[in-house]
Structures are given as C-alpha cells and as structure tokens.
BAZA-62923 format. One record per residue (C-alpha): x negated, y, z negated. Coordinates in steps of 0.2 Angstrom, whole numbers, plus 5000, padded with zeros to 4 digits. Layout:
# residues N
XYZ
...
END
This chain:
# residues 71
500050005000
499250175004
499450314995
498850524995
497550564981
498450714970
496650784966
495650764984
497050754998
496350595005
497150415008
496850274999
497550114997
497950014980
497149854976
498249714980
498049624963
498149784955
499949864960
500350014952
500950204951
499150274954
499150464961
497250474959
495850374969
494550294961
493350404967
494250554958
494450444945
492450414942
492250584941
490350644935
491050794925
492250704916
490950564912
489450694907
490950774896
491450604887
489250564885
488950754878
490550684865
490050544860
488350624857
488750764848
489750634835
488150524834
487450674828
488550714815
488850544808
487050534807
487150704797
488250634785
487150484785
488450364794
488250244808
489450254824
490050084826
491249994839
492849954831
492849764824
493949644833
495249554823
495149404816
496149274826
497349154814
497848984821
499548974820
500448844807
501148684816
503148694813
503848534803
END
C-alpha cells in the first residue's frame, strides 16, 4: 500500500507484514535531529544521576510466574 509522507512529500510504501496508519516514512522517522536530541538527554541525566551519586540503569524485566495447573 503506498502512502504520502506528511513531513517530506514523498511516496512510500508500507511493509507488507507491518500494516498500519503510518503518515511518516522511515526516513523522516530516523531523523538525526531528533536522535542527537534524545543522546544530548540521556546524557545530560547520566550526568545528574551521577551528581547525585546514582547509576542509570535499564528497567528490570519482570519476573515470569508459571501458572498453577487447574484441578
């Protein structure tokens, strides 16, 4: 399915195995901007975690629990 990109104007077609509402290509989408932003972020709350004499640390995933088998 093709669709026009909101930001850039251009056509681009959406994954077969990925349908969807996107109005954005992944170009657009992959912006550097917007990924130097989220990197200047993260660094800047390194920083101050490390003020505060924290870690940063990914988000533990939960624990999975087996199920009980049913009587």
């Amino acid at each position: 399915m093709k669709r026009t990109c909101e930001k850039c104007k251009e056509d681009f077609e959406l994954l077969p195995d990925h349908p969807g509402r996107s109005v954005i290509c992944r170009n657009c989408i992959a912006d550097p901007e917007r990924v130097a932003k989220l990197d200047r972020e993260v660094t800047i709350a390194g920083k101050v975690y490390e003020q505060v004499g924290l870690k940063m640390k990914a988000e533990a995933e939960p624990e999975v629990v087996p199920r009980r088998k049913r009587k």
